[in-house]
FIKOLZA-1660 file (N, C-alpha, C; in steps of 0.1 Angstrom, whole numbers, plus 5000, padded with zeros to 4 digits):
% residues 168
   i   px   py   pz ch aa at
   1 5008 4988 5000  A  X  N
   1 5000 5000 5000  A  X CA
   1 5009 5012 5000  A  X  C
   2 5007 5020 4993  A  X  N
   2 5010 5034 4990  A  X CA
   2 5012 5040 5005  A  X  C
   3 5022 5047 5005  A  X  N
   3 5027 5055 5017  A  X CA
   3 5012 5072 5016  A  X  C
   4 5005 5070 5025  A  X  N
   4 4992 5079 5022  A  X CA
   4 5002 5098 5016  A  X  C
   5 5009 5100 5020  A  X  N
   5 5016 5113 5017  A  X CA
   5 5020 5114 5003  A  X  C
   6 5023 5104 5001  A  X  N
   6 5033 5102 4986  A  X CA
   6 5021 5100 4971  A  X  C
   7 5011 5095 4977  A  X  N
   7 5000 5091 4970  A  X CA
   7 4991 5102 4965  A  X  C
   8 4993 5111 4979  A  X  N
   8 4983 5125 4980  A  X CA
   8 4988 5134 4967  A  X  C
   9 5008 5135 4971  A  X  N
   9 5016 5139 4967  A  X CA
   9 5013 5137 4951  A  X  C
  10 5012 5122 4946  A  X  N
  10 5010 5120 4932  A  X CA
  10 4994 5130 4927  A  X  C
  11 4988 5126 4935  A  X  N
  11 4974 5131 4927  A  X CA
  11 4971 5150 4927  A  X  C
  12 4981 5150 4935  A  X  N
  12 4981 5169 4936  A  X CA
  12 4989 5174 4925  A  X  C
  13 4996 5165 4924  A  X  N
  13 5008 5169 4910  A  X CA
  13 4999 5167 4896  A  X  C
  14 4992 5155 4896  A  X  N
  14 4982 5153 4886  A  X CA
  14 4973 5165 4884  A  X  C
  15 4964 5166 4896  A  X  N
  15 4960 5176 4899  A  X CA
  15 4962 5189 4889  A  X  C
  16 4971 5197 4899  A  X  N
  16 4980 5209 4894  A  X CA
  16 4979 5210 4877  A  X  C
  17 4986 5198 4871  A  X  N
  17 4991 5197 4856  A  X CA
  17 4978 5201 4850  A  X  C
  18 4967 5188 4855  A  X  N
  18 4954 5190 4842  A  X CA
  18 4949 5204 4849  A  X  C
  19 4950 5211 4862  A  X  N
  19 4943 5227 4864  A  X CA
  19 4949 5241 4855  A  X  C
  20 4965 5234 4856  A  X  N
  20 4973 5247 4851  A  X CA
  20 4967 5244 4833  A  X  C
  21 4966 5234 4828  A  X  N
  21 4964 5234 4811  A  X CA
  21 4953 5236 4810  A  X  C
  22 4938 5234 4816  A  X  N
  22 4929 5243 4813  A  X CA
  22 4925 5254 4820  A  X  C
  23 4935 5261 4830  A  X  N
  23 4930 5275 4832  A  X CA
  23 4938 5283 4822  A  X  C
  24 4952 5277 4818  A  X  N
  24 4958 5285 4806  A  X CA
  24 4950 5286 4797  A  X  C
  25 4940 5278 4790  A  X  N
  25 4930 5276 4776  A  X CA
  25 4920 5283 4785  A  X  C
  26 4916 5282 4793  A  X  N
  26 4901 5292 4793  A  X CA
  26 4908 5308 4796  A  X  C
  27 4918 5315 4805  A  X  N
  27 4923 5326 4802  A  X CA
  27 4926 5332 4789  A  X  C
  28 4935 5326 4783  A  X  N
  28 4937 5331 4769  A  X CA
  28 4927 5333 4763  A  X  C
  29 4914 5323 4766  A  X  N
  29 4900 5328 4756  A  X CA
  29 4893 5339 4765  A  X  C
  30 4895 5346 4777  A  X  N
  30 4888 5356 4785  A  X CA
  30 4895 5370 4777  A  X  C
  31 4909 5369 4778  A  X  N
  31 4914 5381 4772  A  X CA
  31 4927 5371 4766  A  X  C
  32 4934 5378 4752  A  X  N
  32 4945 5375 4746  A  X CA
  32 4959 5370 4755  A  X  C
  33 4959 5382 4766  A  X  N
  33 4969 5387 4771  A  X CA
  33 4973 5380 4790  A  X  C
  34 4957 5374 4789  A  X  N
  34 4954 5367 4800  A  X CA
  34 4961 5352 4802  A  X  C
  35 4974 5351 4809  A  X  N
  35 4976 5329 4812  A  X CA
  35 4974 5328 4826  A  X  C
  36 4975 5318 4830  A  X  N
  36 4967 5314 4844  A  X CA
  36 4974 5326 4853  A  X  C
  37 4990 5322 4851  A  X  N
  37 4996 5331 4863  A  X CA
  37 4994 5343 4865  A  X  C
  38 4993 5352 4851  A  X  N
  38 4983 5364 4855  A  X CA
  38 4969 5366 4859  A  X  C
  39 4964 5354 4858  A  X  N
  39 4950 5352 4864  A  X CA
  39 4951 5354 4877  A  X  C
  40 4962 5345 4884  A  X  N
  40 4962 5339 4894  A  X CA
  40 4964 5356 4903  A  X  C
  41 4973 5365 4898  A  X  N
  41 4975 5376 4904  A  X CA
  41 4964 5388 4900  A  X  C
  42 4959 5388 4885  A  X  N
  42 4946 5397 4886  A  X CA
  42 4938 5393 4900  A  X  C
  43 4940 5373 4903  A  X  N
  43 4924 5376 4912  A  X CA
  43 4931 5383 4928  A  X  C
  44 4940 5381 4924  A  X  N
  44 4948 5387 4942  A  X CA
  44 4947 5399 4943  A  X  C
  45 4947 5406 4933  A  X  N
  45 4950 5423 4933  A  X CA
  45 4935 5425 4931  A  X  C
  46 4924 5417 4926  A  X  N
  46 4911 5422 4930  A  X CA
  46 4907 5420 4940  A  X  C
  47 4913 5411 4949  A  X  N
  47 4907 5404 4965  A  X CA
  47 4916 5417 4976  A  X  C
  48 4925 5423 4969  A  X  N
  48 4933 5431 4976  A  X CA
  48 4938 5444 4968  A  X  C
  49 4928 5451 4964  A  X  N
  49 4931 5462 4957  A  X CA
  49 4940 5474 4969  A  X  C
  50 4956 5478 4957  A  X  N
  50 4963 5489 4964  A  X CA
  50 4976 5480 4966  A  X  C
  51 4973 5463 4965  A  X  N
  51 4987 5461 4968  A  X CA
  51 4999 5460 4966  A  X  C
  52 5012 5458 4969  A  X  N
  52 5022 5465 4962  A  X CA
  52 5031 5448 4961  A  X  C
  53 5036 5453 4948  A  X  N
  53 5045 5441 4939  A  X CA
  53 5048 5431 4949  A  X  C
  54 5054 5437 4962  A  X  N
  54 5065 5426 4975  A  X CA
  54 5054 5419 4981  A  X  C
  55 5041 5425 4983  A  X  N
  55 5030 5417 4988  A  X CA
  55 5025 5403 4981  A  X  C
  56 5026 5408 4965  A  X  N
  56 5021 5398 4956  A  X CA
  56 5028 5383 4957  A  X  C
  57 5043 5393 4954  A  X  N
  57 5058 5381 4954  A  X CA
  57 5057 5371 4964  A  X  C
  58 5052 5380 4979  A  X  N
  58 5051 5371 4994  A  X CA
  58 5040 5358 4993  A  X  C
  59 5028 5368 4989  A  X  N
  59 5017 5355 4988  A  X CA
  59 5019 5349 4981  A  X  C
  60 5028 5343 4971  A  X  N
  60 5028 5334 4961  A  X CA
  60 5043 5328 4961  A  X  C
  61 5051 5330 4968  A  X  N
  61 5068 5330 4970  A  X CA
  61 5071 5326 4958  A  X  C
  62 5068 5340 4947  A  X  N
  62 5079 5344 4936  A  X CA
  62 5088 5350 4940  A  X  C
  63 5098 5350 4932  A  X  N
  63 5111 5359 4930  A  X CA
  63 5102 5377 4928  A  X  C
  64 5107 5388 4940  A  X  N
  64 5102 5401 4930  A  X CA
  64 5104 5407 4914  A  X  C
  65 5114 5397 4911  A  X  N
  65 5119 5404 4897  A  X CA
  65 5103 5396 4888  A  X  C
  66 5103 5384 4890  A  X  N
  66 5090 5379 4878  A  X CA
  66 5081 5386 4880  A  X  C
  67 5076 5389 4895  A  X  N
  67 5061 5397 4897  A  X CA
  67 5062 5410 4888  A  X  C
  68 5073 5415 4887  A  X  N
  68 5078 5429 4883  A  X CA
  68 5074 5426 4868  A  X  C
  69 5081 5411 4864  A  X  N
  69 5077 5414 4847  A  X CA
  69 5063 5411 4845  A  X  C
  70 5056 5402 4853  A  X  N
  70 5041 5397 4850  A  X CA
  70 5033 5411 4850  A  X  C
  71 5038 5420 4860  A  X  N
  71 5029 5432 4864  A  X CA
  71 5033 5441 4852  A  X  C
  72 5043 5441 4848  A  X  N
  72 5049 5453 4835  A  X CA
  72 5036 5445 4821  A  X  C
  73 5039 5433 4822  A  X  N
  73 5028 5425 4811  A  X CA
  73 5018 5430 4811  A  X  C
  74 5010 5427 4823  A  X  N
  74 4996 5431 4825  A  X CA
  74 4994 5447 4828  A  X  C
  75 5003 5454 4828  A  X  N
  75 4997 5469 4826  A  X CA
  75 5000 5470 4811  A  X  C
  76 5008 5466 4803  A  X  N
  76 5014 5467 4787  A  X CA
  76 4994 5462 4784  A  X  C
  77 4993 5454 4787  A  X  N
  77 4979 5449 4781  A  X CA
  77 4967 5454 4786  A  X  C
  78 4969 5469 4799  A  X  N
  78 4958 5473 4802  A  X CA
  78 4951 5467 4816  A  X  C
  79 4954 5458 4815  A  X  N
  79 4947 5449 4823  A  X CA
  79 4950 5456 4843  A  X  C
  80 4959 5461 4845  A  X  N
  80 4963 5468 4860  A  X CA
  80 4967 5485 4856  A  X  C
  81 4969 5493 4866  A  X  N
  81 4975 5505 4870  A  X CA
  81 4982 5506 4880  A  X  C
  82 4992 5507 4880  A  X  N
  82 5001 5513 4888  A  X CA
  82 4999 5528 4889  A  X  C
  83 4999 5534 4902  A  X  N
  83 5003 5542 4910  A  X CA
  83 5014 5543 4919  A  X  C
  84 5019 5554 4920  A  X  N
  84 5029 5553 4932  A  X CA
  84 5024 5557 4949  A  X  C
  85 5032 5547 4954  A  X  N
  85 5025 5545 4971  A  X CA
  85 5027 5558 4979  A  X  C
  86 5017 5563 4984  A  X  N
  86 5020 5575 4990  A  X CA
  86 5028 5578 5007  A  X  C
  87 5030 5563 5010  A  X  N
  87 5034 5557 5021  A  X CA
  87 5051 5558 5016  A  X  C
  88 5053 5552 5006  A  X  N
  88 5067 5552 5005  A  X CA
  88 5072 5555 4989  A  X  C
  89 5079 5563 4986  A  X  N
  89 5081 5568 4973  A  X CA
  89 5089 5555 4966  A  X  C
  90 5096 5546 4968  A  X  N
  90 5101 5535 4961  A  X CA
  90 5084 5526 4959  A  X  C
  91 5082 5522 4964  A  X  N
  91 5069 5514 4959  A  X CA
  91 5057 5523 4949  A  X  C
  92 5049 5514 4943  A  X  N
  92 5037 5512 4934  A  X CA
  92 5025 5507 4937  A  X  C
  93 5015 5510 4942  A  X  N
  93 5005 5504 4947  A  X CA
  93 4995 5498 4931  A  X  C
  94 4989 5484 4933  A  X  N
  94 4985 5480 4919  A  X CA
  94 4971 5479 4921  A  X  C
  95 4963 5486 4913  A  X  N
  95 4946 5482 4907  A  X CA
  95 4943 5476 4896  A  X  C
  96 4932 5472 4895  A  X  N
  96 4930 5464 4884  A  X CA
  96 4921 5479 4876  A  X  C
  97 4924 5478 4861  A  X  N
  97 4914 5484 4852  A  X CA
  97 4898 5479 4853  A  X  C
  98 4896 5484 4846  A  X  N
  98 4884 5486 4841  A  X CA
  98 4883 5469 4832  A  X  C
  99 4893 5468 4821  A  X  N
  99 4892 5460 4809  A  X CA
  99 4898 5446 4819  A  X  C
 100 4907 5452 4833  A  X  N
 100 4912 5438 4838  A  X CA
 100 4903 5435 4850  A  X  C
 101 4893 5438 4856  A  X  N
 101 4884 5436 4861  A  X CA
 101 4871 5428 4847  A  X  C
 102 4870 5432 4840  A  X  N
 102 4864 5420 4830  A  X CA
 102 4866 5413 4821  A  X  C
 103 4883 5411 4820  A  X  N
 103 4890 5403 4819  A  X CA
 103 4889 5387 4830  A  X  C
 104 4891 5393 4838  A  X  N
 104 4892 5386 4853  A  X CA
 104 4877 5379 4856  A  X  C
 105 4867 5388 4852  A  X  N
 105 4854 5381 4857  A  X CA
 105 4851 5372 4843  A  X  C
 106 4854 5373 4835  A  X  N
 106 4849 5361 4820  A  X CA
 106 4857 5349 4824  A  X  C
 107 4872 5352 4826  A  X  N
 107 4880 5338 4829  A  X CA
 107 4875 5335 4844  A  X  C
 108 4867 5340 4854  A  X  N
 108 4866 5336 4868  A  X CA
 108 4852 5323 4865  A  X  C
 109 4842 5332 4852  A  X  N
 109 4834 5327 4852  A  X CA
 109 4831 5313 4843  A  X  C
 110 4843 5314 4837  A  X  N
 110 4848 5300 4827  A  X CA
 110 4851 5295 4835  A  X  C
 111 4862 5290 4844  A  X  N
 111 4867 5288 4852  A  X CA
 111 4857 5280 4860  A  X  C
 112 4851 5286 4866  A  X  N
 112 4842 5280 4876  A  X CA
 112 4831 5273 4871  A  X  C
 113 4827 5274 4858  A  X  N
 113 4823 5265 4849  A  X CA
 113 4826 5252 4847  A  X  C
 114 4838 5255 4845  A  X  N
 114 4846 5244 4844  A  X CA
 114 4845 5231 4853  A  X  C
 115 4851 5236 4866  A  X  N
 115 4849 5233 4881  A  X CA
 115 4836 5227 4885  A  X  C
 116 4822 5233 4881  A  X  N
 116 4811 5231 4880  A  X CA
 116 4806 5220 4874  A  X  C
 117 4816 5216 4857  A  X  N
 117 4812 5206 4850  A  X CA
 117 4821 5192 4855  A  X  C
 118 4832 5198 4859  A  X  N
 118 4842 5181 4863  A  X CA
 118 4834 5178 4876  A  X  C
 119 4830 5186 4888  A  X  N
 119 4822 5180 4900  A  X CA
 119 4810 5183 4898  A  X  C
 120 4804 5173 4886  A  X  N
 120 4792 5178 4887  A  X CA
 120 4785 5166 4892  A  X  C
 121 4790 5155 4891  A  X  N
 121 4785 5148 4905  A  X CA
 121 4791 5142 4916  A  X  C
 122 4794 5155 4926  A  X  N
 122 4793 5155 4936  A  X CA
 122 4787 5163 4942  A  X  C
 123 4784 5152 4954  A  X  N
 123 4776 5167 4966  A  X CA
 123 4779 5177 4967  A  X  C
 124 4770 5189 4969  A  X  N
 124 4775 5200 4974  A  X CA
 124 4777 5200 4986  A  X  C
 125 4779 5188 4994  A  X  N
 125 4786 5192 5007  A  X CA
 125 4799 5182 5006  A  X  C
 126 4803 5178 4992  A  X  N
 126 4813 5172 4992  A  X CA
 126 4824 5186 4986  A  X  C
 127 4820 5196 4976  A  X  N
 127 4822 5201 4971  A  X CA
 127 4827 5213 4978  A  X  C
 128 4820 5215 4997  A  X  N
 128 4822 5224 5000  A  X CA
 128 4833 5217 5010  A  X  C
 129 4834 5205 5016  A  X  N
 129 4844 5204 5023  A  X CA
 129 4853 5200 5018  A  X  C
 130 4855 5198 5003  A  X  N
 130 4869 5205 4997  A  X CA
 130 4876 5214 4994  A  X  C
 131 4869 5223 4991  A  X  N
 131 4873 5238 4996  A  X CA
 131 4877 5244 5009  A  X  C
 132 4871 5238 5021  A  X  N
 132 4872 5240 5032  A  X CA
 132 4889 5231 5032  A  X  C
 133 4886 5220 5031  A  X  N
 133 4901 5213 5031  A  X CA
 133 4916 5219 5024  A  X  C
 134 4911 5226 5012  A  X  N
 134 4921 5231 5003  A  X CA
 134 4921 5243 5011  A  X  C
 135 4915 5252 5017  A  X  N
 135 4919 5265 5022  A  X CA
 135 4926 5263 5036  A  X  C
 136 4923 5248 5038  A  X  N
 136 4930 5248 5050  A  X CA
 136 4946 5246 5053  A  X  C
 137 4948 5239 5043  A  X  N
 137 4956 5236 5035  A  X CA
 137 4962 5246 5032  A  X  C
 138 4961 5255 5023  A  X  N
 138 4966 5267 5022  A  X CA
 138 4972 5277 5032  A  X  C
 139 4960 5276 5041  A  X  N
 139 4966 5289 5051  A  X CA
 139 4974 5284 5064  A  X  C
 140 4979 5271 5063  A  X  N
 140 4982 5266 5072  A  X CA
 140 4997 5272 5073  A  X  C
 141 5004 5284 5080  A  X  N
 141 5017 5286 5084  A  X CA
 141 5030 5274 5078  A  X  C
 142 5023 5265 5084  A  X  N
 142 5038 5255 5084  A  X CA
 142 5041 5253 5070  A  X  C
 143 5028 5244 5065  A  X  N
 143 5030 5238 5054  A  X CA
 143 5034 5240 5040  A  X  C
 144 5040 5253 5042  A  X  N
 144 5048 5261 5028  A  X CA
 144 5062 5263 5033  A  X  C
 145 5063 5257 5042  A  X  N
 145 5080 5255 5044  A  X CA
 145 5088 5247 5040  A  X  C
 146 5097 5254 5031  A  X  N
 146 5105 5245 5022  A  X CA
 146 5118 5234 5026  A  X  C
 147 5119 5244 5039  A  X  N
 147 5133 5239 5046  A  X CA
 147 5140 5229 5047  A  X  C
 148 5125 5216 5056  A  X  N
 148 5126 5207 5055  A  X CA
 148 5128 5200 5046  A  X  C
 149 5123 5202 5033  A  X  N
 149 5122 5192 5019  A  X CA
 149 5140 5195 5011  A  X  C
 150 5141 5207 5016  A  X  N
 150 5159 5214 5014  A  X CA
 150 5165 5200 5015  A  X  C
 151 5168 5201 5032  A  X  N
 151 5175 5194 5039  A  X CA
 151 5175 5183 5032  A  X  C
 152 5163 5175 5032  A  X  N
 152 5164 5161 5030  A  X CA
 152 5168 5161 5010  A  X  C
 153 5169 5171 5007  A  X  N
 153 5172 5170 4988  A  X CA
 153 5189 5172 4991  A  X  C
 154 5195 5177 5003  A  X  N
 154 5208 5178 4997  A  X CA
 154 5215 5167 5004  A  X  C
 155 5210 5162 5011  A  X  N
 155 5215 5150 5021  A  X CA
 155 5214 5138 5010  A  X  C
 156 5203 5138 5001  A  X  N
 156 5204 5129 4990  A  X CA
 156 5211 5130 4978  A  X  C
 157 5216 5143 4975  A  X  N
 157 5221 5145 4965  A  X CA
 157 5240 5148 4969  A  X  C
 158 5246 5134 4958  A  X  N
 158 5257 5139 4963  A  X CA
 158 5267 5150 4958  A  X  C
 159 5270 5151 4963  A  X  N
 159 5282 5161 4967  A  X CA
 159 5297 5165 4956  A  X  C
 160 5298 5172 4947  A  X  N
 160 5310 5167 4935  A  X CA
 160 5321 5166 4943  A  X  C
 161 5330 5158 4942  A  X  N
 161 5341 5157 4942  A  X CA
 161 5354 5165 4941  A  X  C
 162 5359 5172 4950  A  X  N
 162 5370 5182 4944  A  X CA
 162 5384 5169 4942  A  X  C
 163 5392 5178 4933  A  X  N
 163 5402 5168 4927  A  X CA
 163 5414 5171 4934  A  X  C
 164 5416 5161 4946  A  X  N
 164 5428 5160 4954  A  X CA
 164 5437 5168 4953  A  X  C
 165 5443 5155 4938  A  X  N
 165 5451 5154 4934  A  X CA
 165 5457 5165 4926  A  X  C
 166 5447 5170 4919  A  X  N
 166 5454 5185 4913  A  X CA
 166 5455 5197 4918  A  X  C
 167 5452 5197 4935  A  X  N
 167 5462 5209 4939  A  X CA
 167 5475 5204 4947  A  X  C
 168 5475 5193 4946  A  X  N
 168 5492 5184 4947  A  X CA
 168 5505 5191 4937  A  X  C
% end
């Protein structure tokens, strides 16, 4: 029998793959300019209008340089505005437009279509304590710590060899 972690592990990976290939195909049909990852951060910056680049980077633990080019993308395409933060003159605080607020609701609404047609038989109280499980999941502190999975990848991975013999 499957080790239950490793199993979960498999189907979340499954998971992930067939979500990220059709939210990529239904975004691109909401707007041109729209792929999931900008999806992913239009819906953050509409659940948190004003917020600034380092916030985005935090909640999603990107690198700030990619948020910087996804956000440069999505204002090139209309879709956000930047302003500058009146709190601190280095920062930009980000809103969504007009065109990326219904950009954002056509792909929300495909999307959840979607979602709607793959569970469409299950209960809606199976439907909601998955959600409840996944958000739990999510907001759980610990469970986005990478540290541990560090550790145990470099203890497996070995180590190159420096060559003795050639500073002899």
């Amino acid at each position: 029998m499957d080790d239950p972690f490793v199993a979960l592990e498999r189907e979340l990976s499954r998971f992930f793959r067939r979500a990220h290939g059709a939210a990529t195909e239904i975004s691109a049909l909401a707007h041109p300019g729209l792929d999931s990852e900008l999806y992913t951060l239009l819906a953050y910056i509409d659940r948190h209008p004003g917020s600034l680049a380092k916030n985005v980077a935090a909640e999603f633990r990107l690198d700030p340089g990619t948020v910087s080019r996804q956000l440069s993308r999505s204002e090139s395409a209309a879709l956000i505005q930047r302003t500058p933060d009146p709190n601190d003159n280095r920062g930009m605080t980000i809103e969504l437009t007009e065109a990326g607020r219904e950009a954002l609701v056509a792909a929300r609404d495909a999307r959840t279509a979607l979602v709607r047609n793959v569970l469409s038989e299950w209960h809606s109280e199976d439907v909601l304590t998955f959600s409840a499980l996944l958000h739990r999941l999510l907001t759980f502190d610990r469970s986005w710590n990478t540290e541990d999975a560090a550790s145990l990848i470099s203890r497996r991975t070995p180590q190159p060899q420096s060559d003795v013999s050639a500073r002899d």
